[in-house]
ZADO-1210 file (C-alpha; in nm, 4 decimals, padded with zeros to 6 digits):
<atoms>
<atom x="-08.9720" y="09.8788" z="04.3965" code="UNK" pos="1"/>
<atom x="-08.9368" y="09.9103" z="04.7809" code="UNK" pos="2"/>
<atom x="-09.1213" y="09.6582" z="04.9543" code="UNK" pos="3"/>
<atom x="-09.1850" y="09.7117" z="05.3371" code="UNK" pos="4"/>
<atom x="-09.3593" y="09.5770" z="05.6129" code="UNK" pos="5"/>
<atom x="-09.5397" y="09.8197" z="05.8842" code="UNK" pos="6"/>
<atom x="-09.6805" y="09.7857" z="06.1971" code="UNK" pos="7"/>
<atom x="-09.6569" y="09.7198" z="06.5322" code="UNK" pos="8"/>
<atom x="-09.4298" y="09.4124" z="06.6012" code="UNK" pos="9"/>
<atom x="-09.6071" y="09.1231" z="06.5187" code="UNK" pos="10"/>
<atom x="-09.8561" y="09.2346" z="06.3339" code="UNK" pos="11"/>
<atom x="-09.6962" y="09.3976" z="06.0305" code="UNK" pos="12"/>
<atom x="-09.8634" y="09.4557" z="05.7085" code="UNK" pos="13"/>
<atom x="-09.6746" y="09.4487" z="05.3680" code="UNK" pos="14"/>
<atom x="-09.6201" y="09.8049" z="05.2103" code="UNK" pos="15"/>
<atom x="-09.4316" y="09.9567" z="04.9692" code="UNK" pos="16"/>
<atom x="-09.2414" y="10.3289" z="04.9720" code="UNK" pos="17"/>
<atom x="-09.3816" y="10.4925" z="04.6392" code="UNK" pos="18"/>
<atom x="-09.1679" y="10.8262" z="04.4810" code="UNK" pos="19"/>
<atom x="-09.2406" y="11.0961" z="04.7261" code="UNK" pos="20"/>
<atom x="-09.1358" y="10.8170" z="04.9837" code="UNK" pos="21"/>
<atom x="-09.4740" y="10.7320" z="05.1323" code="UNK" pos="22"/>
<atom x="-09.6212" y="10.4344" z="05.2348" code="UNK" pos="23"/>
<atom x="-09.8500" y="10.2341" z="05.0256" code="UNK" pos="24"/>
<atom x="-10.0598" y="09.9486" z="05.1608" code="UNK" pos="25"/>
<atom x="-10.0677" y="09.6456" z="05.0070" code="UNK" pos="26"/>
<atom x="-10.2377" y="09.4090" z="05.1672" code="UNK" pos="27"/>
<atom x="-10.5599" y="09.4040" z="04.9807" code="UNK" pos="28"/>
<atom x="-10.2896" y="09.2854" z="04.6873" code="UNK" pos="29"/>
<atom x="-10.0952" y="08.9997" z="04.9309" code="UNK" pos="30"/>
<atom x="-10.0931" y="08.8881" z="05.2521" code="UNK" pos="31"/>
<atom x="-09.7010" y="08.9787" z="05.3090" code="UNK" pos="32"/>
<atom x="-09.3971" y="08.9569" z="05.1654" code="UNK" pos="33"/>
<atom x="-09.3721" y="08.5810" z="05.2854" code="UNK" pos="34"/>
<atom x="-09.1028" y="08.3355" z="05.0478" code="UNK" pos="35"/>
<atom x="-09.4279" y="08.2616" z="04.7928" code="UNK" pos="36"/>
<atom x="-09.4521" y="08.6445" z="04.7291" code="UNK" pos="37"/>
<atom x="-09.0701" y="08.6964" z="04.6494" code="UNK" pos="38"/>
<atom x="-09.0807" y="08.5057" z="04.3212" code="UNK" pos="39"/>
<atom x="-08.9806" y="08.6704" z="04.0078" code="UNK" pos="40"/>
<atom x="-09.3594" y="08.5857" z="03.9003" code="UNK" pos="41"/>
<atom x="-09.4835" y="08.7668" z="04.2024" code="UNK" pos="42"/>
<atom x="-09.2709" y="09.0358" z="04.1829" code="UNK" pos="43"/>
<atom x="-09.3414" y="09.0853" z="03.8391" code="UNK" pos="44"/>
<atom x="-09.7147" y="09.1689" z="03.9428" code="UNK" pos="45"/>
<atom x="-09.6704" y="09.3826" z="04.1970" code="UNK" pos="46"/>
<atom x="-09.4411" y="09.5923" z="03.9470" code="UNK" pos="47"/>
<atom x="-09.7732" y="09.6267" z="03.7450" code="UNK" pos="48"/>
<atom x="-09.9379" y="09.7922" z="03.9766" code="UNK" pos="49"/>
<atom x="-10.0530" y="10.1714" z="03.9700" code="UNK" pos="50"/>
<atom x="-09.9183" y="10.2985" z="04.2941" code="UNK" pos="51"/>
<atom x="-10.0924" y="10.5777" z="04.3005" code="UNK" pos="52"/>
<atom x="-10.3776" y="10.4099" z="04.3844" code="UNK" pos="53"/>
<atom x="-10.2766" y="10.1949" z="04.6408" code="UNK" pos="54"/>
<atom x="-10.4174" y="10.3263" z="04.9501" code="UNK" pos="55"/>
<atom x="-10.2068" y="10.6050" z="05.1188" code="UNK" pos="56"/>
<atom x="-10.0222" y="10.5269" z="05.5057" code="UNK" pos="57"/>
<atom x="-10.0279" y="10.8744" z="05.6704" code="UNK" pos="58"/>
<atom x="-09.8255" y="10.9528" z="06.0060" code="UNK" pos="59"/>
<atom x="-09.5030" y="10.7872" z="06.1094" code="UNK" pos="60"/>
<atom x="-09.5407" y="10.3964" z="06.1354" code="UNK" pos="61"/>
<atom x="-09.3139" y="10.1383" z="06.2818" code="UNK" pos="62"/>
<atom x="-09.1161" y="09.9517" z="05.9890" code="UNK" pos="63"/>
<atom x="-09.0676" y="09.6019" z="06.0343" code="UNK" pos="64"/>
<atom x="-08.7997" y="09.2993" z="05.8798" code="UNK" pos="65"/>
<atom x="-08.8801" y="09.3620" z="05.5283" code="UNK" pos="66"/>
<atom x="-08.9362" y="08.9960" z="05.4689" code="UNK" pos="67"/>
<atom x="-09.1018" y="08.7392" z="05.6416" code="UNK" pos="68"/>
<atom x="-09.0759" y="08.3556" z="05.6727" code="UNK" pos="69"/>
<atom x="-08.6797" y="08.3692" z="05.6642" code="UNK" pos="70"/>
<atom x="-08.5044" y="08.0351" z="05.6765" code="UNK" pos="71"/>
<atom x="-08.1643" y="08.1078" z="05.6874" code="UNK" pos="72"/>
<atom x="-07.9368" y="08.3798" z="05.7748" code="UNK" pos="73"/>
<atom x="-07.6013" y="08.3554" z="05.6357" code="UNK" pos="74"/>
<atom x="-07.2924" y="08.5839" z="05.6684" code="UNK" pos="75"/>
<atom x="-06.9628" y="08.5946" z="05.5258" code="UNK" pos="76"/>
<atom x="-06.6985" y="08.6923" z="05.7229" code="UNK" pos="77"/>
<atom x="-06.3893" y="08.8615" z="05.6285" code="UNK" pos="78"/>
<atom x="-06.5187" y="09.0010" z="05.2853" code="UNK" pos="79"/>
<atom x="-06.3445" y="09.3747" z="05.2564" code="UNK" pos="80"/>
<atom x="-05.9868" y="09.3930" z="05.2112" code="UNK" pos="81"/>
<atom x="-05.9662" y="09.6685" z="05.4608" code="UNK" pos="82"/>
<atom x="-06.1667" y="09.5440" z="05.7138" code="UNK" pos="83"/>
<atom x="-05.9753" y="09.2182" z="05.6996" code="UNK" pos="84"/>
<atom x="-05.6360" y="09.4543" z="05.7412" code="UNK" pos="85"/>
<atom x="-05.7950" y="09.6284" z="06.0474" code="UNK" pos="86"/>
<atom x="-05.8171" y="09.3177" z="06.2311" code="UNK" pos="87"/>
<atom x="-05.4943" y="09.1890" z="06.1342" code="UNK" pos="88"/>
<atom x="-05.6388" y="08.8985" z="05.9738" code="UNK" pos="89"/>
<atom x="-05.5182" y="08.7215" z="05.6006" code="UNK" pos="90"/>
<atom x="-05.7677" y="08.7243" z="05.3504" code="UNK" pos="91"/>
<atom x="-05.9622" y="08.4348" z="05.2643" code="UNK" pos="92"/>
<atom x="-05.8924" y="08.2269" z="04.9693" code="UNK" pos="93"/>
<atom x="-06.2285" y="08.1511" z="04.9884" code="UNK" pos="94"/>
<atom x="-06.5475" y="08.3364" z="05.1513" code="UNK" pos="95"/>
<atom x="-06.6220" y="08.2689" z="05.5428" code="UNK" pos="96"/>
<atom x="-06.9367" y="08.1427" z="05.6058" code="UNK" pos="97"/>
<atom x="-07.1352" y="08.1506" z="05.9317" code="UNK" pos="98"/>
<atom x="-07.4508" y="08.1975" z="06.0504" code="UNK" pos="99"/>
<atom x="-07.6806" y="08.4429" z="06.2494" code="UNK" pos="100"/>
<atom x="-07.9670" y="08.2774" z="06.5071" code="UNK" pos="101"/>
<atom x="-08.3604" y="08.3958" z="06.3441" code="UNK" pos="102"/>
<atom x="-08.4169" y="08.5154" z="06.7132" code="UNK" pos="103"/>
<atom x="-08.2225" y="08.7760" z="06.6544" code="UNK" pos="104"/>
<atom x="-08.3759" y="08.8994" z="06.3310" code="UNK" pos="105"/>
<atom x="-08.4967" y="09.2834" z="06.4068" code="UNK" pos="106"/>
<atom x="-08.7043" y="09.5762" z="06.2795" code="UNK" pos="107"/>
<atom x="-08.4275" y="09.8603" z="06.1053" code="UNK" pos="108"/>
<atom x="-08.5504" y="10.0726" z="06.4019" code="UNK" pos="109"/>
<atom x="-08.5821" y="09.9014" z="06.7061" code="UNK" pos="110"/>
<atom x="-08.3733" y="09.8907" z="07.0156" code="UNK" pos="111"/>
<atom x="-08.0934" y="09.7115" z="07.0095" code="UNK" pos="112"/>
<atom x="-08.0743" y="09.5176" z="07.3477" code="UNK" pos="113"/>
<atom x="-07.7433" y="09.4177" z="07.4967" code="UNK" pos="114"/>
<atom x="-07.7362" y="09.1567" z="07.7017" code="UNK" pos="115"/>
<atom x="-07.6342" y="09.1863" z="08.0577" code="UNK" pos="116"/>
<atom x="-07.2958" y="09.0031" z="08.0603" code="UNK" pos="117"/>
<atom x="-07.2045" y="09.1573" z="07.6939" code="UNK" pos="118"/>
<atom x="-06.9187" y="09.4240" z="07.7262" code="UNK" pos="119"/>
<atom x="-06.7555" y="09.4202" z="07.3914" code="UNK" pos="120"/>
<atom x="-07.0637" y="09.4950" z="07.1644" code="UNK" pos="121"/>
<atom x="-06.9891" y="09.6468" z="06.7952" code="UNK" pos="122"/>
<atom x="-07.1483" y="09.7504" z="06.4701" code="UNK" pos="123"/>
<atom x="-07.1382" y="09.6219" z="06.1240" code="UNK" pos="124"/>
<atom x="-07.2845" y="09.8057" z="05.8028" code="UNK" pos="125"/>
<atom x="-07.3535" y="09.5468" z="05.5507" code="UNK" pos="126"/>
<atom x="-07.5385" y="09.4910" z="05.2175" code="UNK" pos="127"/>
<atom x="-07.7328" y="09.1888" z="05.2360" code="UNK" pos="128"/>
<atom x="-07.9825" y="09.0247" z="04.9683" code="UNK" pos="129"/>
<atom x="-08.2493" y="08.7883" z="04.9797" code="UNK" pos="130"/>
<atom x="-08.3318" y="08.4798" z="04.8144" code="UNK" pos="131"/>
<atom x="-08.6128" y="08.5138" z="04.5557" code="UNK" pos="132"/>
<atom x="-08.5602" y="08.1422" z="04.4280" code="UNK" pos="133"/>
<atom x="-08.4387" y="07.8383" z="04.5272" code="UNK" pos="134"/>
<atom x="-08.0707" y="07.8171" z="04.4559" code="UNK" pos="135"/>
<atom x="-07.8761" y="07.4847" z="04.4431" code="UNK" pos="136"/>
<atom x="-07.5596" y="07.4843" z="04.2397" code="UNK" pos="137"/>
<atom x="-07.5975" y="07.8114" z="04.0321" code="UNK" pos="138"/>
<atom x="-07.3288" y="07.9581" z="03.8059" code="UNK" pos="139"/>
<atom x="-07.1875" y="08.3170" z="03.8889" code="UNK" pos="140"/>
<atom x="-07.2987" y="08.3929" z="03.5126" code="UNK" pos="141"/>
<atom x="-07.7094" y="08.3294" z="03.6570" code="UNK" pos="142"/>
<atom x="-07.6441" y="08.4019" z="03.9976" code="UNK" pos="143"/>
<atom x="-07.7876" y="08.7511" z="03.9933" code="UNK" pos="144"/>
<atom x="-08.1251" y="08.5799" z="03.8979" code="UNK" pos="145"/>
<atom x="-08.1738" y="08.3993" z="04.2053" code="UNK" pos="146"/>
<atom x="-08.2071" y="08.7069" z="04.4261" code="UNK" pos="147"/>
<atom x="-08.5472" y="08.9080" z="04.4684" code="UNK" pos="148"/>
<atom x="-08.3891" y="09.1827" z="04.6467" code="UNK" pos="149"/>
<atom x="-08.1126" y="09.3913" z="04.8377" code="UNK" pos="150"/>
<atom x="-08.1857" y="09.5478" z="05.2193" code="UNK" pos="151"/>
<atom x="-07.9044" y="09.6903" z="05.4901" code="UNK" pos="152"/>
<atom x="-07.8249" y="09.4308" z="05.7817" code="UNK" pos="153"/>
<atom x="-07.6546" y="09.5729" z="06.0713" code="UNK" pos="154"/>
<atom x="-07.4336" y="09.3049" z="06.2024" code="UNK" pos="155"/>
<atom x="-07.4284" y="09.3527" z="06.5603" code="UNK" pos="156"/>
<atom x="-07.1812" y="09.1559" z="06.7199" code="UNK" pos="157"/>
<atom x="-07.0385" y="09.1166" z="07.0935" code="UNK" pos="158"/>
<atom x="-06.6838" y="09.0182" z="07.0617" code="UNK" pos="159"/>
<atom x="-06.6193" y="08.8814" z="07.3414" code="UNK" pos="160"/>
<atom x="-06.9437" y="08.6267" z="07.3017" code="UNK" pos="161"/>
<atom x="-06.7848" y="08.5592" z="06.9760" code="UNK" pos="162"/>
<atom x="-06.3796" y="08.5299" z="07.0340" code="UNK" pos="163"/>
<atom x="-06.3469" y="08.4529" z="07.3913" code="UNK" pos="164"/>
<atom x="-06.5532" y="08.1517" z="07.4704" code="UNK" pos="165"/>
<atom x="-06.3914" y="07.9165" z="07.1657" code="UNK" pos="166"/>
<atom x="-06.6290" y="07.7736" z="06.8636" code="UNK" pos="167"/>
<atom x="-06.7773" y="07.9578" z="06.6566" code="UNK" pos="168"/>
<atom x="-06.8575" y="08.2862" z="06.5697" code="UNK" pos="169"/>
<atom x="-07.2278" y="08.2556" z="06.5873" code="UNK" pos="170"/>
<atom x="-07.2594" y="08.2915" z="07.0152" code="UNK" pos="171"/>
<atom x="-07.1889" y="08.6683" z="06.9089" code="UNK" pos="172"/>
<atom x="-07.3799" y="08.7336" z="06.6462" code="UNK" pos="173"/>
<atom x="-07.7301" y="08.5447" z="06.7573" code="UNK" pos="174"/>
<atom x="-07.8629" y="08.7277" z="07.0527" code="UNK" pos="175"/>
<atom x="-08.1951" y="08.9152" z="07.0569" code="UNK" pos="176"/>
<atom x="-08.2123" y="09.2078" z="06.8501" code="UNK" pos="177"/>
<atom x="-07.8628" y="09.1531" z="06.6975" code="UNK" pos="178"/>
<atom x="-08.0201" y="09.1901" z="06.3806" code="UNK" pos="179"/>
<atom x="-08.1729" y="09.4966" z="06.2315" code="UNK" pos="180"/>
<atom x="-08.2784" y="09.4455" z="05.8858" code="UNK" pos="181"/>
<atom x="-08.4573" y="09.6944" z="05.6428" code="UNK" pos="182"/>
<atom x="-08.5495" y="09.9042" z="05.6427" code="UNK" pos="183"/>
<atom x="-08.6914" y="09.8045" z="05.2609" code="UNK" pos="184"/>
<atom x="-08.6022" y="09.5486" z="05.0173" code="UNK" pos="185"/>
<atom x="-08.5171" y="09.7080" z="04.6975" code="UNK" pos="186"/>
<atom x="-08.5354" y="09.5025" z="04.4108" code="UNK" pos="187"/>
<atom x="-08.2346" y="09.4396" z="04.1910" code="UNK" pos="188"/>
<atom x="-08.4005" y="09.6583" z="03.8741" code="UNK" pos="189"/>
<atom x="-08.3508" y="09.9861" z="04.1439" code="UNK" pos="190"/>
<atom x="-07.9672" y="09.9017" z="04.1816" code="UNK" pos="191"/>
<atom x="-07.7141" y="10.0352" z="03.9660" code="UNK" pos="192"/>
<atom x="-07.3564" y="09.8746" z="03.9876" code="UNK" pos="193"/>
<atom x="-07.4106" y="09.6650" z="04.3481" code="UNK" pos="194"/>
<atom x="-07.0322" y="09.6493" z="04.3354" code="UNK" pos="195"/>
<atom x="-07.0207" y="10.0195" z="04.3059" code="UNK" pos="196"/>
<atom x="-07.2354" y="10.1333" z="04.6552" code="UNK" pos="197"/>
<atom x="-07.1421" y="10.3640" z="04.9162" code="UNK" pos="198"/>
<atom x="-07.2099" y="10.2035" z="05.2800" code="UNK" pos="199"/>
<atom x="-07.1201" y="10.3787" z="05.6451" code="UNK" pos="200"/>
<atom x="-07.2235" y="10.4010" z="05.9874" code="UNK" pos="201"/>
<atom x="-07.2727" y="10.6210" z="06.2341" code="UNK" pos="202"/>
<atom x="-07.2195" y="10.6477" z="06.5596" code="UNK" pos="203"/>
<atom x="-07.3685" y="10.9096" z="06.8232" code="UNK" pos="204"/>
<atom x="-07.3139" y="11.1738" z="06.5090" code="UNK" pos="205"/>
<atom x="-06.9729" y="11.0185" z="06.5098" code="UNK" pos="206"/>
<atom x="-06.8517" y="10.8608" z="06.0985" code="UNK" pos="207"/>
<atom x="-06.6996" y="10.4992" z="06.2020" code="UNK" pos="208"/>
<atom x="-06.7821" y="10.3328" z="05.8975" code="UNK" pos="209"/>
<atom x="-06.6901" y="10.4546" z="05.5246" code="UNK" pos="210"/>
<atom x="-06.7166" y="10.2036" z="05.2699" code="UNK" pos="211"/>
<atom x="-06.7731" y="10.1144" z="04.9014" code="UNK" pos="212"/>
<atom x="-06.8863" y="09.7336" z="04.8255" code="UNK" pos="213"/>
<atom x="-06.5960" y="09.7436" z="04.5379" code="UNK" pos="214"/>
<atom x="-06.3742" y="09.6785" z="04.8329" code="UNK" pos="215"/>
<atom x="-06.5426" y="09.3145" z="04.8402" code="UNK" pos="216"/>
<atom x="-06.2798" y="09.0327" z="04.8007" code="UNK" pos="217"/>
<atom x="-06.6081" y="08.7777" z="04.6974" code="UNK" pos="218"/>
<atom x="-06.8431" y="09.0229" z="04.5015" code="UNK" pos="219"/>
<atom x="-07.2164" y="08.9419" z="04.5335" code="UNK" pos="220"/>
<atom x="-07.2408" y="08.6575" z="04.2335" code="UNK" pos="221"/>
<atom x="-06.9762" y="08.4888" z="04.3406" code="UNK" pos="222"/>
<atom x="-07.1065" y="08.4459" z="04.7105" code="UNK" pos="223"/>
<atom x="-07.4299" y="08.3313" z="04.5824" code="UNK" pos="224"/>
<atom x="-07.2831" y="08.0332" z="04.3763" code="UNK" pos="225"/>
<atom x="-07.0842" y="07.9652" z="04.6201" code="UNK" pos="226"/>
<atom x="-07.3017" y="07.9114" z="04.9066" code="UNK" pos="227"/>
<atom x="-07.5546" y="07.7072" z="04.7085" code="UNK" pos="228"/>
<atom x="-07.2830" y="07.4480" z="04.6012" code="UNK" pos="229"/>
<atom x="-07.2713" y="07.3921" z="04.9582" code="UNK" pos="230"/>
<atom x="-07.6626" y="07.3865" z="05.0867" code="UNK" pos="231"/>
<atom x="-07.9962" y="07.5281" z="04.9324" code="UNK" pos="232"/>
<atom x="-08.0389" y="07.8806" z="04.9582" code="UNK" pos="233"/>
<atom x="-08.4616" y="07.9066" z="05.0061" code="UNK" pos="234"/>
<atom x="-08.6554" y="08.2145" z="04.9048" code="UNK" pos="235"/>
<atom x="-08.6600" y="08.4626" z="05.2001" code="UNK" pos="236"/>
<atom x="-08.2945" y="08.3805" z="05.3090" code="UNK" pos="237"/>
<atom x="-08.1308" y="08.6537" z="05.3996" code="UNK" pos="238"/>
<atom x="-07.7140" y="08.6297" z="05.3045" code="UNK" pos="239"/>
<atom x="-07.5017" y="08.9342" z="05.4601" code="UNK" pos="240"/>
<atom x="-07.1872" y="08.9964" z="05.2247" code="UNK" pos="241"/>
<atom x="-06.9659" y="09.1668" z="05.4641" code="UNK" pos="242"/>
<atom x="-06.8391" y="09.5158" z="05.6611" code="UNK" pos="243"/>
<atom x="-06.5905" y="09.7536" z="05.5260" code="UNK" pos="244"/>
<atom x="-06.3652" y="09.8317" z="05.8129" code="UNK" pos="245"/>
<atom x="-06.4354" y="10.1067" z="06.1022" code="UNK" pos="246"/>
<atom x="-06.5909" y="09.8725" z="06.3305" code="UNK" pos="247"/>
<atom x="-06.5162" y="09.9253" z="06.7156" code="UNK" pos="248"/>
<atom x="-06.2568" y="09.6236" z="06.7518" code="UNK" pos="249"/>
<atom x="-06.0738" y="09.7617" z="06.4541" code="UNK" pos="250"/>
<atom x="-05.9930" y="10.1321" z="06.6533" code="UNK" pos="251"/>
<atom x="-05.7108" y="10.2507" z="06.8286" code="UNK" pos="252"/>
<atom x="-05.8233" y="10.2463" z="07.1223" code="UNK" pos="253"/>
<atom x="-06.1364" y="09.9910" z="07.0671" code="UNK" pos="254"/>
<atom x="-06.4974" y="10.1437" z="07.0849" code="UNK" pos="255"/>
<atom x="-06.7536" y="09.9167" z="07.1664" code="UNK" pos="256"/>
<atom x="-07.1479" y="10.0579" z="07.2071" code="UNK" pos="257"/>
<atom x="-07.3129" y="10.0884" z="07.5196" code="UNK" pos="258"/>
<atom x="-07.6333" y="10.2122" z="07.6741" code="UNK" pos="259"/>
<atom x="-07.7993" y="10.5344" z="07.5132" code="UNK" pos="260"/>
<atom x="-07.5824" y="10.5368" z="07.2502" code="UNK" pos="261"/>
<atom x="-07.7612" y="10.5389" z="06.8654" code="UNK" pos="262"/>
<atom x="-07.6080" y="10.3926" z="06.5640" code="UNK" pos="263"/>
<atom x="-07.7334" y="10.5303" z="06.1843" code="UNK" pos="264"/>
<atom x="-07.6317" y="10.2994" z="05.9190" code="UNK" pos="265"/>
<atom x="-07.7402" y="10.3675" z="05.5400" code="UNK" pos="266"/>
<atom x="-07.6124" y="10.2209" z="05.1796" code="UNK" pos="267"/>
<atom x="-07.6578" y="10.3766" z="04.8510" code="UNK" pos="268"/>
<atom x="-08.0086" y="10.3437" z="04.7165" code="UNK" pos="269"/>
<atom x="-08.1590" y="10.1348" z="05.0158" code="UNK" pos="270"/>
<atom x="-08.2307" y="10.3805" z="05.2841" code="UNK" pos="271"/>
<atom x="-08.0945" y="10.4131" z="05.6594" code="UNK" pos="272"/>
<atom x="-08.1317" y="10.2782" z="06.0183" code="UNK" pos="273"/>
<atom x="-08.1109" y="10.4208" z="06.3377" code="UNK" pos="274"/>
<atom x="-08.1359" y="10.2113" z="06.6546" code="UNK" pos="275"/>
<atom x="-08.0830" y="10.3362" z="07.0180" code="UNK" pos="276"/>
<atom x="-07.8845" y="10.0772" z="07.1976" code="UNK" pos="277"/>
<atom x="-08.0247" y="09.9741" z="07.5688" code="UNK" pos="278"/>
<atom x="-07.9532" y="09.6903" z="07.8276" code="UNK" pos="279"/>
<atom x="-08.1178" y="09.3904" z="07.9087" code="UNK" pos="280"/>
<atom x="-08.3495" y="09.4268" z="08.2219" code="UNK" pos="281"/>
</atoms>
């Protein structure tokens, strides 16, 4: 299944994108895709369903955060052996760990807003999943279990918020808008290999990312256990697993985005994003 949310901001209703890539409504079945309705017993249900008879979303609608009710949002840094050459950094022995503010949790479509003293603003592509159960202390053998679903983050980052003011990473990664997620959640029976998808981005027309999750030094199980022998991961976390390299810091000269330009992001099997990037009023 893809499982959506729709609607103005706010106000979105839970969805899902049936085989001719419509919308179906679904909120006569739940009330959204909140942490109670990630479950695999929940999920499970709405699998039963006979799509085509859910009622039918005509015209273009606003797609919201997929999920709802989020918790945490972890990243690990540093998690593609070519990204981590691009920046001239060794690889970890073991996976970086940070985290992303909520505020900045964003529709797959919506502007992304720098802020007015950010000048070194940059992308990053990554598969991300979300927790369908709680997870303390799992194996990697039963970590695939815990998850309900797999989405595309876009890890916006300013660089300078994040490398030139000391601490950590998370002053640039956390402000508004800095994170784009969707725009569905695609649940783990649609995935093939999830160590074998293609990821890139876009930007202005212009290929700067060109990936292949393979290139992941801590493949998805492995970050899942990980993490939860260190806290709880709660249903509707959202975990980012990384950026392949092409990201503006990592070019000769650097890139970094500024206002008007549009960034399209897309990984095998779980759709696309485009956001227009503007600046703080």
């Amino acid at each position: 299944m893809k499982l959506l949310r729709y609607g103005p901001k706010g106000k979105e209703k839970p969805g899902l994108l049936d085989s001719d890539g419509k919308i179906r409504d679904l909120s006569n079945v739940i009330d959204d895709f909140s942490p109670d309705n990630l479950t695999p017993k929940s999920l499970a249900r709405l699998a039963k369903l006979k799509v085509a008879k859910l009622p039918l979303i005509k015209g273009k609608r606003r797609l919201g955060t997929p999920v709802t009710g989020t918790q945490n949002f972890v990243c690990v840094g540093l998690n593609y052996i070519d990204h981590a050459e691009e920046i001239k950094m060794d690889l970890p022995a073991e996976p970086v760990l940070f985290s992303k503010h909520l505020s900045c949790i964003n529709g797959p479509n919506d502007d992304v807003v720098l802020p007015k003293r950010a000048k070194k603003a940059d992308w990053e592509v990554e598969l991300a999943f979300v927790i369908g159960t709680r997870a303390k202390n799992v194996t990697k053998k039963d970590a695939m279990k815990y998850i309900a679903g797999f989405t595309i983050v876009n890890d916006v980052s300013e660089r300078a918020f994040q490398l030139e003011h000391g601490g950590q990473w998370m002053k640039g990664k956390s402000c508004e808008t800095f994170g784009p997620v969707g725009p569905w959640l695609v649940t783990p029976d649609e995935i093939g290999k999830v160590q074998r998808l293609n990821l890139f981005t876009e930007v202005n027309g212009k290929r700067m990312q060109d990936g292949t999750t393979k290139n992941m030094i801590f493949p998805v199980a492995h970050v899942v256990s990980y993490i939860s022998k260190f806290f709880t991961l709660m249903p509707g976390d959202i975990v980012c697993t990384g950026t392949p390299a092409g990201v503006g810091a990592g070019k000769k000269p650097q890139i970094f985005l500024k206002p008007g330009d549009t960034m399209r992001l897309g990984i095998e099997g779980l759709g696309e994003q485009v956001c227009k990037v503007v600046r703080e009023k």
